[in-house]
PDB file of N, CA, C and O in Angstrom:
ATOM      1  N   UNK A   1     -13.201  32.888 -18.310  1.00  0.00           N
ATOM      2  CA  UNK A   1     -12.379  34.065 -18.429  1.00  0.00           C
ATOM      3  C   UNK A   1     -11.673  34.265 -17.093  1.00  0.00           C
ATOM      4  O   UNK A   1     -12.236  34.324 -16.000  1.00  0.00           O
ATOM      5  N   UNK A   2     -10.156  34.375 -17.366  1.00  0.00           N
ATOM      6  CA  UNK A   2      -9.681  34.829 -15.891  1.00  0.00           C
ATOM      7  C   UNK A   2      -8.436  35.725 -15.816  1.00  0.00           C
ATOM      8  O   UNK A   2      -7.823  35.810 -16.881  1.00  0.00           O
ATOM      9  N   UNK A   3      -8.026  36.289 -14.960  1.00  0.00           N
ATOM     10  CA  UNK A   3      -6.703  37.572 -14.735  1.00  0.00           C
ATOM     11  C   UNK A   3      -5.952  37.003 -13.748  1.00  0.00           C
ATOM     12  O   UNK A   3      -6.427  36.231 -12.915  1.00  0.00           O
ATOM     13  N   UNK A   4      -4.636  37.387 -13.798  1.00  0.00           N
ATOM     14  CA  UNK A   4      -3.992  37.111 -12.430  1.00  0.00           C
ATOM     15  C   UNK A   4      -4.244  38.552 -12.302  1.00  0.00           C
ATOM     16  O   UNK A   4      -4.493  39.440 -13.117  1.00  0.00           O
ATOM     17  N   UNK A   5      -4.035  38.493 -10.405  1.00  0.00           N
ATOM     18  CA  UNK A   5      -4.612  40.033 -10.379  1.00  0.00           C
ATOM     19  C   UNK A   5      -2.767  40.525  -9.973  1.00  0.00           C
ATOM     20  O   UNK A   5      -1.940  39.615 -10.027  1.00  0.00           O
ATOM     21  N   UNK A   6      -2.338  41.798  -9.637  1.00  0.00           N
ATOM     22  CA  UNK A   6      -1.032  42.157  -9.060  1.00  0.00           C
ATOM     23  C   UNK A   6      -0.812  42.214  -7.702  1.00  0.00           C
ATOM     24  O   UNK A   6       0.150  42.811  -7.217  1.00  0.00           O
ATOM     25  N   UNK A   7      -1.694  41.596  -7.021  1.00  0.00           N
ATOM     26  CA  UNK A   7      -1.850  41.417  -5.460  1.00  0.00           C
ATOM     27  C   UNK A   7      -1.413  40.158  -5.374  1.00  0.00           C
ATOM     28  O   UNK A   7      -0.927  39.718  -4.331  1.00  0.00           O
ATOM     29  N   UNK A   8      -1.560  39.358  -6.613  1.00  0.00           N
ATOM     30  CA  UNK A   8      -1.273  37.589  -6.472  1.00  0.00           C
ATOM     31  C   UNK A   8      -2.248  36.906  -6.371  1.00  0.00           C
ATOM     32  O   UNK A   8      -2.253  35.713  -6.071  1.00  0.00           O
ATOM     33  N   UNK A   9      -3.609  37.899  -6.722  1.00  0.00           N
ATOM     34  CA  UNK A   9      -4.914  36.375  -6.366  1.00  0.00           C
ATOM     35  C   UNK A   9      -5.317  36.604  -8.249  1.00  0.00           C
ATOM     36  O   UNK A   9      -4.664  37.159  -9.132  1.00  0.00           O
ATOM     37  N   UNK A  10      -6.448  36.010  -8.281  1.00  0.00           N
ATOM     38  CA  UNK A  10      -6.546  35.169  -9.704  1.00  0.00           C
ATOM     39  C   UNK A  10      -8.096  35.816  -9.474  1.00  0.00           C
ATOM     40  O   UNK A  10      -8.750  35.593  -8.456  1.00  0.00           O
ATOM     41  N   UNK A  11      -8.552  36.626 -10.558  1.00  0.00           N
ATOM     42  CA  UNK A  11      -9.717  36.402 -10.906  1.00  0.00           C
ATOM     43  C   UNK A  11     -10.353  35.566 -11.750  1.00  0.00           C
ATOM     44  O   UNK A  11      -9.604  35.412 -12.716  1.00  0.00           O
ATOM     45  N   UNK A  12     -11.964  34.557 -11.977  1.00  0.00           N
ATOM     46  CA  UNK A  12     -12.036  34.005 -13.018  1.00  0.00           C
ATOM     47  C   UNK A  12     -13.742  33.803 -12.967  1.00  0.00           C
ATOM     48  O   UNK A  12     -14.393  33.559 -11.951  1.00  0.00           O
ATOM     49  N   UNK A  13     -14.206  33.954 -14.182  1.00  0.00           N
ATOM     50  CA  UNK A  13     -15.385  33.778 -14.812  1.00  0.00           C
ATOM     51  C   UNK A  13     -15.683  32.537 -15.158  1.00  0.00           C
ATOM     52  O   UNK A  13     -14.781  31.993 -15.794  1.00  0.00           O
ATOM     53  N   UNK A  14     -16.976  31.653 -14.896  1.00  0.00           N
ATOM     54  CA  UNK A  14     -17.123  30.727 -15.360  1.00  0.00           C
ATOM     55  C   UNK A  14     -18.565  30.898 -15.913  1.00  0.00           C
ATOM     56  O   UNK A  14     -19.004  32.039 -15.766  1.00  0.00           O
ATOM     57  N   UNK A  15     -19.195  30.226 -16.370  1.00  0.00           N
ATOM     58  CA  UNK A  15     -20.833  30.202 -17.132  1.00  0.00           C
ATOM     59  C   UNK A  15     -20.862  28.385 -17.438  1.00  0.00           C
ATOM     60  O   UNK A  15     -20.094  27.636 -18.042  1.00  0.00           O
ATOM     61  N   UNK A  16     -22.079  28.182 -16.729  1.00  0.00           N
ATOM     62  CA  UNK A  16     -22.500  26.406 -17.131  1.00  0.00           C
ATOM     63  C   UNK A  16     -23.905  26.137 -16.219  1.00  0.00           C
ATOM     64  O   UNK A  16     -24.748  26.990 -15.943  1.00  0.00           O
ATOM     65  N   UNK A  17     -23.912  25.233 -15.973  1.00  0.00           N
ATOM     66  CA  UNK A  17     -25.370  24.743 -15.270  1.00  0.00           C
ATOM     67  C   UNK A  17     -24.369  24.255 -13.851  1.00  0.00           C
ATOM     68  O   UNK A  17     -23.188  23.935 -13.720  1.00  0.00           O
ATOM     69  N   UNK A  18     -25.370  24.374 -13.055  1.00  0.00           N
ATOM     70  CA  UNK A  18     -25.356  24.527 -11.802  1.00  0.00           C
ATOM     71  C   UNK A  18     -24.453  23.815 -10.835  1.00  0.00           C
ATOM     72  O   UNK A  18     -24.014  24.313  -9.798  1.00  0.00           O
ATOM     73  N   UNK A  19     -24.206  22.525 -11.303  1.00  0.00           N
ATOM     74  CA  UNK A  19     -23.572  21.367 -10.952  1.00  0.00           C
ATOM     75  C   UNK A  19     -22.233  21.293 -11.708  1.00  0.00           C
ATOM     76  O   UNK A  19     -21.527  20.307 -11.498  1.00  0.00           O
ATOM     77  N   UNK A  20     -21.885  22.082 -12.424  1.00  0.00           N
ATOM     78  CA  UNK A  20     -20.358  22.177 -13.305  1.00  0.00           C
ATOM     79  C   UNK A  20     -19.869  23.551 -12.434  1.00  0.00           C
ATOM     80  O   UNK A  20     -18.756  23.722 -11.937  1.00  0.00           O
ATOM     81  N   UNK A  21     -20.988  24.450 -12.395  1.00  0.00           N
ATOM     82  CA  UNK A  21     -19.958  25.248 -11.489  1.00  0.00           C
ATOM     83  C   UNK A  21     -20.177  25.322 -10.228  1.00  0.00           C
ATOM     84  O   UNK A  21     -20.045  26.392  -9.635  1.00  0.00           O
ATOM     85  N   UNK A  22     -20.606  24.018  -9.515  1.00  0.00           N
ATOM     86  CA  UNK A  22     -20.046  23.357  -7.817  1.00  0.00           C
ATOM     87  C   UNK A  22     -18.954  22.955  -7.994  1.00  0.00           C
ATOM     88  O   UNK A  22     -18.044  23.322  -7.251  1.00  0.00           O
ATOM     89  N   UNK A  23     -18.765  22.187  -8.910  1.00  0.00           N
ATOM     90  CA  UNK A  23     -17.402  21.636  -9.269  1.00  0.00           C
ATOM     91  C   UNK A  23     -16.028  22.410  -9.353  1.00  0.00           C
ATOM     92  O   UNK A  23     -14.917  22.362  -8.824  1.00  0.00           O
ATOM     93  N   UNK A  24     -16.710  23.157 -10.315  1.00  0.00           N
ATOM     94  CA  UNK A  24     -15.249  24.505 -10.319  1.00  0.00           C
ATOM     95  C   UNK A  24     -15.298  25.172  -9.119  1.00  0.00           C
ATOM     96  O   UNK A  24     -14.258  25.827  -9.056  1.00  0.00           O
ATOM     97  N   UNK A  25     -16.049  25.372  -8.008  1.00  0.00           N
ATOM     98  CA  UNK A  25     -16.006  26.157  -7.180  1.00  0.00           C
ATOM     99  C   UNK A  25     -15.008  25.327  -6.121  1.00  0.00           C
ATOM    100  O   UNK A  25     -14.021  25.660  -5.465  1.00  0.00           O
ATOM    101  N   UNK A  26     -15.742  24.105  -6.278  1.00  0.00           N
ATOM    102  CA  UNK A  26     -14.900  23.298  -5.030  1.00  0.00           C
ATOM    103  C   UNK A  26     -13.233  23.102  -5.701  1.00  0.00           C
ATOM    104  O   UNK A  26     -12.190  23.105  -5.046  1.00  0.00           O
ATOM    105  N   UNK A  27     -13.345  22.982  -6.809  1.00  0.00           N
ATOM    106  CA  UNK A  27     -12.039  23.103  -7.409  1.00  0.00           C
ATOM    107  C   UNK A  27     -10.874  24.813  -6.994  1.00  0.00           C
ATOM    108  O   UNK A  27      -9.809  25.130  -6.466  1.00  0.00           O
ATOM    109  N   UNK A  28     -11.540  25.145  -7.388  1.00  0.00           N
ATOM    110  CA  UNK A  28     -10.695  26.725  -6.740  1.00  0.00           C
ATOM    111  C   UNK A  28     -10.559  26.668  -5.371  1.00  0.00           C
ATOM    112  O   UNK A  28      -9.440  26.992  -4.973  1.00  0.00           O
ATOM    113  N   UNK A  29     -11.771  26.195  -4.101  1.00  0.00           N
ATOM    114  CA  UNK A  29     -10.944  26.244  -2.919  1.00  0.00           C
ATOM    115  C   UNK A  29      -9.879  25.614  -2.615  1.00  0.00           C
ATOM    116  O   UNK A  29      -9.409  25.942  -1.525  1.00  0.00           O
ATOM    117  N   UNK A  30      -9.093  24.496  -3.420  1.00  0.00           N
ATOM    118  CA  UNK A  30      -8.342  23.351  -3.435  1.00  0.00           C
ATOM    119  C   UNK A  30      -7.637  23.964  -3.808  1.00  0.00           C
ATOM    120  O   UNK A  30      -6.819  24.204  -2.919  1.00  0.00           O
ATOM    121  N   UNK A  31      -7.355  24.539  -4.880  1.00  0.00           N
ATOM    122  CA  UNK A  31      -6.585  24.740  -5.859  1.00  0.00           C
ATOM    123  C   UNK A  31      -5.539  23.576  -6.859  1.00  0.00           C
ATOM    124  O   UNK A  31      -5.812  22.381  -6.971  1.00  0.00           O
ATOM    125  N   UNK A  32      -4.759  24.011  -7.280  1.00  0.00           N
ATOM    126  CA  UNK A  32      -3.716  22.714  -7.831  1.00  0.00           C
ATOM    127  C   UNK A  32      -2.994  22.873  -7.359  1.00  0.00           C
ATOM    128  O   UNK A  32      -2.660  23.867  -6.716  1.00  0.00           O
ATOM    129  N   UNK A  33      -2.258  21.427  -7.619  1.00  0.00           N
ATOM    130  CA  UNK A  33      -1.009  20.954  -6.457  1.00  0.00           C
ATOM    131  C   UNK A  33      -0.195  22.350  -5.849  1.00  0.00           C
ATOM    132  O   UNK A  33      -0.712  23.384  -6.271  1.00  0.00           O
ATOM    133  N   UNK A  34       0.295  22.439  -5.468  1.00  0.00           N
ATOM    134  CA  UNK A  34       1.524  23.061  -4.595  1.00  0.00           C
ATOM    135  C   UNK A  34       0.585  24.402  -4.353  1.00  0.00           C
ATOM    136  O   UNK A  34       1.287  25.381  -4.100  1.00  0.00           O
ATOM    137  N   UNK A  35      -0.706  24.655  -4.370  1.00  0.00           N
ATOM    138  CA  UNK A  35      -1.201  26.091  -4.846  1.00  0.00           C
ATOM    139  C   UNK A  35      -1.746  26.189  -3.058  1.00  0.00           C
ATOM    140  O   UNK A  35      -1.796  25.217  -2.304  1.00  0.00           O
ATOM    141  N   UNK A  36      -2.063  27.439  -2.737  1.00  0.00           N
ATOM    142  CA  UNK A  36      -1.952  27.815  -1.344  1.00  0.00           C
ATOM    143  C   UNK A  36      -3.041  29.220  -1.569  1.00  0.00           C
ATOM    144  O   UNK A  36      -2.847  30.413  -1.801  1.00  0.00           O
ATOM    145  N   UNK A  37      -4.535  28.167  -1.315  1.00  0.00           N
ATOM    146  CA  UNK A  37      -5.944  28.951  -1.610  1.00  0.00           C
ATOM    147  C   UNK A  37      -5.517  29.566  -0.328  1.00  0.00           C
ATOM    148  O   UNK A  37      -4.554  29.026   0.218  1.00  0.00           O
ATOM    149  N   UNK A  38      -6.112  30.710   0.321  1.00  0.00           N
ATOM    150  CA  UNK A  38      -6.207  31.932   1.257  1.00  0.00           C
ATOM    151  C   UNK A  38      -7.742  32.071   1.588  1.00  0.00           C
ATOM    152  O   UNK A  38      -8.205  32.267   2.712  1.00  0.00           O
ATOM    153  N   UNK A  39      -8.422  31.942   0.463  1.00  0.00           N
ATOM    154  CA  UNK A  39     -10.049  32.569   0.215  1.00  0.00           C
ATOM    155  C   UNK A  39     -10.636  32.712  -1.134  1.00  0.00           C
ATOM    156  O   UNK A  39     -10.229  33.294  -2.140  1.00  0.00           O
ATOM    157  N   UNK A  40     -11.614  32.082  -0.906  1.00  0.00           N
ATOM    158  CA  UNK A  40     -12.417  32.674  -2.587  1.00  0.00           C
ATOM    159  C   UNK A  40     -13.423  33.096  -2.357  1.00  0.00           C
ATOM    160  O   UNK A  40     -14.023  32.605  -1.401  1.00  0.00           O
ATOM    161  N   UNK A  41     -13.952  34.011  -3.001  1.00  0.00           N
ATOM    162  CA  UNK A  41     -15.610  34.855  -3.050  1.00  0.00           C
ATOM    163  C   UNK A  41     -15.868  33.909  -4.238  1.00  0.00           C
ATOM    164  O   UNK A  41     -15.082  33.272  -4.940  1.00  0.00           O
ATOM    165  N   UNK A  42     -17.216  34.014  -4.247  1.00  0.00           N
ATOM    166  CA  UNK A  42     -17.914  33.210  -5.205  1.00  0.00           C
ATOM    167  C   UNK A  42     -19.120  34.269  -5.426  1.00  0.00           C
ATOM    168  O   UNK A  42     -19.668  34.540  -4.357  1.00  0.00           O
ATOM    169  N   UNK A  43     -19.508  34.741  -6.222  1.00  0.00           N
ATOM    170  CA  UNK A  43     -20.845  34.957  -6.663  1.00  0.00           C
ATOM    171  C   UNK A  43     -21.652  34.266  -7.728  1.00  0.00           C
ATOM    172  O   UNK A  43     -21.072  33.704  -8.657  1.00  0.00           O
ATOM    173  N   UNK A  44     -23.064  34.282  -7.630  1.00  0.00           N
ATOM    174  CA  UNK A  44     -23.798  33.697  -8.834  1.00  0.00           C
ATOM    175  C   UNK A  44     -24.818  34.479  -9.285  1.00  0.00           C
ATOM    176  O   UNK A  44     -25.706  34.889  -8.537  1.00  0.00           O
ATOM    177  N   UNK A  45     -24.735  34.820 -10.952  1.00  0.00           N
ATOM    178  CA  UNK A  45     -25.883  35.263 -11.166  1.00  0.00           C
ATOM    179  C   UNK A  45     -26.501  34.612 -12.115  1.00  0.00           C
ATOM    180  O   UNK A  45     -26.059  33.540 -12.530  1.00  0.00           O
ATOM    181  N   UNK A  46     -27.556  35.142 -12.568  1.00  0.00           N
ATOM    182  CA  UNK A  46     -28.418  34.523 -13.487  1.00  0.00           C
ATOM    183  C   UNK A  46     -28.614  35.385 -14.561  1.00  0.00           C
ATOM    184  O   UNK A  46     -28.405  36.582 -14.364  1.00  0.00           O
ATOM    185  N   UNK A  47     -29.003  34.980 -15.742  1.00  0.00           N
ATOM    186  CA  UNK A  47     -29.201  35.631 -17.349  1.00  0.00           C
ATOM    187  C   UNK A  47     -29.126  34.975 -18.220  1.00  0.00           C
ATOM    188  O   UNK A  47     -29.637  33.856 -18.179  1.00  0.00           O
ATOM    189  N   UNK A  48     -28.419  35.459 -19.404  1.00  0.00           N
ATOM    190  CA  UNK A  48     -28.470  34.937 -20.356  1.00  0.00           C
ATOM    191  C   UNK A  48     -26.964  34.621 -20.087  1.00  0.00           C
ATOM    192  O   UNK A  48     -26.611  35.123 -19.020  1.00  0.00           O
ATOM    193  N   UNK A  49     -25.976  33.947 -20.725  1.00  0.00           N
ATOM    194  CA  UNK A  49     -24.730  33.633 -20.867  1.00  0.00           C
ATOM    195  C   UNK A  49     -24.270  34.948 -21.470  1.00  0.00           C
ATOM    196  O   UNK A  49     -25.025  35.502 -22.269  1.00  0.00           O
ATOM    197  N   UNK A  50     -22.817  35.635 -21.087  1.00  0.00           N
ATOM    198  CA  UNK A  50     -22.220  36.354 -21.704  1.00  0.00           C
ATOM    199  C   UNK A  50     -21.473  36.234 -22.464  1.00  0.00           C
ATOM    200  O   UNK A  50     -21.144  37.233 -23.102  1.00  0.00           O
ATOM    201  N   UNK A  51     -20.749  34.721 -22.799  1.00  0.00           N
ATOM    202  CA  UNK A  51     -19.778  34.551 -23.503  1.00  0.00           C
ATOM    203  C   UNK A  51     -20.616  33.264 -24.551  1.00  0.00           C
ATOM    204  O   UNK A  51     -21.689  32.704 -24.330  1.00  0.00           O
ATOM    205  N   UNK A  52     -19.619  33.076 -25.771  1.00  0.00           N
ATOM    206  CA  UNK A  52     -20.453  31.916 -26.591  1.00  0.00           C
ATOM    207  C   UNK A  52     -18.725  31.400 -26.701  1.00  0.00           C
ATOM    208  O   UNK A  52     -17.731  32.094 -26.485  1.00  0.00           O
ATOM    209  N   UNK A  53     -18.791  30.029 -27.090  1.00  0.00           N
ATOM    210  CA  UNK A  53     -17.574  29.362 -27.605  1.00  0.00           C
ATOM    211  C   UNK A  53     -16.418  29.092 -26.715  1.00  0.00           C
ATOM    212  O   UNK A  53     -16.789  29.065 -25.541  1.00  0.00           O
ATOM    213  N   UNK A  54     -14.942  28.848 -26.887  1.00  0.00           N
ATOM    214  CA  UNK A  54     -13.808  28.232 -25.683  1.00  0.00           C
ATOM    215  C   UNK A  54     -13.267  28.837 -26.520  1.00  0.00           C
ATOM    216  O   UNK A  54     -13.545  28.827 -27.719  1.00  0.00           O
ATOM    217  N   UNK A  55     -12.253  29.562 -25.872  1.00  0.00           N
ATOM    218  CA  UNK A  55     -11.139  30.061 -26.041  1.00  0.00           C
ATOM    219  C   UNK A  55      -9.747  29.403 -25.034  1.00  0.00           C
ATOM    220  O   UNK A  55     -10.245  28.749 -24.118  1.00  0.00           O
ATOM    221  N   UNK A  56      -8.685  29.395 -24.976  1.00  0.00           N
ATOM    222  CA  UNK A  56      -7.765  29.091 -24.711  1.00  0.00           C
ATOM    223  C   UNK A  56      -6.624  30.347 -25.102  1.00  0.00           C
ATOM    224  O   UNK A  56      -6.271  30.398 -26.281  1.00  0.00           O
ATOM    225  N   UNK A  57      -6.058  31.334 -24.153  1.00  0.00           N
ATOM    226  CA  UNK A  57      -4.724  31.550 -24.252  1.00  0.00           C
ATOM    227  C   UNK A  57      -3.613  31.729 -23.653  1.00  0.00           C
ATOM    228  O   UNK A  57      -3.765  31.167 -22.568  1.00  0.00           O
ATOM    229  N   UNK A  58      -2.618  32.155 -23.692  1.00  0.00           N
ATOM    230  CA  UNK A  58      -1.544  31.691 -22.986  1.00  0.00           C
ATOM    231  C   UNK A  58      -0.176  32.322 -23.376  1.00  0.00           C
ATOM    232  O   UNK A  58       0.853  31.971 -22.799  1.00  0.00           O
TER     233      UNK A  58
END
């Protein structure tokens, strides 16, 4: 799940096992091509998953 925020940064939710979201994490400090990371917060928690299924929109 994610927002662009109106400041210009991007919020986004991820949920997986531990080693998929190192991946996405190291992926967001990078960002994609031409993209110009500043900073990311990262938090992690633990539970149950909040979301079930993939969505895609656009």
């Amino acid at each position: 799940m994610g927002c662009n925020l109106p400041d210009g940064g991007v919020e986004a939710e991820f949920e997986g096992f531990t080693e998929a979201l190192d991946v996405m994490e190291a992926w967001c400090r990078q960002g994609p091509r031409l993209a110009l990371v500043s900073s990311v917060e990262a938090t992690r928690e633990t539970g149950a998953p909040k979301h079930s299924g993939f969505t895609v929109s656009g």
